[in-house]
N, C-alpha and C positions, 0 to 999 in steps of 0.2 A: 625708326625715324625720329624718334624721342629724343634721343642724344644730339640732335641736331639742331632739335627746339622747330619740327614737324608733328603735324597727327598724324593720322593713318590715311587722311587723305591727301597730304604733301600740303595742306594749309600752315601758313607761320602761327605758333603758338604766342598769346601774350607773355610780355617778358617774364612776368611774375611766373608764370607756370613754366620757364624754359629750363634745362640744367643749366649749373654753373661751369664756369672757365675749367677750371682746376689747373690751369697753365702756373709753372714755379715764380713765385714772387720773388724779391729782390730782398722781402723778409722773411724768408724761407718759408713761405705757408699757400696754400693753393687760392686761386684767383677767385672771386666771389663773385664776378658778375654775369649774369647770361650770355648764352651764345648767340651768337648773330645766328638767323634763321636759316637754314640750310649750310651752317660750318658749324664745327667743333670747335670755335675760339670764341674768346669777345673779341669785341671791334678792336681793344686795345693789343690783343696777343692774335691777331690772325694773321700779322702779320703786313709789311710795309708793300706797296703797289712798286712793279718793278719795269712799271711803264709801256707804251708800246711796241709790241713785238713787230709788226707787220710794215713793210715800206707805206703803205696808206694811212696806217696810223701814227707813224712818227711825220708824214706829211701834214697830217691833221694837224699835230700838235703845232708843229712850226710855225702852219700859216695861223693861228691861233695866238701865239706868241707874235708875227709881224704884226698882225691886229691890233694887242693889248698895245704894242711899245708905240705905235704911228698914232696911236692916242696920246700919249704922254712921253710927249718932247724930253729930252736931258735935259 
């Protein structure tokens, strides 16, 4: 559970004690910052949210959006 930046009893570790990314940089050298607590990436490499899967969750988001925008007129 170590590599995931867990202990042995599923508590999140402090970042300083977490492993590193090791995900490929853009200059060719492995990623140096902790994993986000129960994944194998940082927050930066785990990767982009690919949004509501379920018809109640893209509901959500809509009426969330008619919300924001009946706030601020064009």
């Amino acid at each position: 559970m170590h590599e995931i930046g867990l202990d042995k009893q599923g508590t999140p570790l402090p970042p300083s004690k977490r492993p590193r990314c090791g995900a490929n940089t853009r200059a060719d050298g492995a990623c140096r910052w902790p994993v986000v607590a129960g994944k194998r990436r940082c927050r930066f490499h785990g990767g982009a949210s690919t949004g509501p899967k379920t018809t109640a969750g893209r509901a959500q988001v809509a009426e969330a959006q008619r919300k924001r925008w009946s706030r601020h007129p064009g």
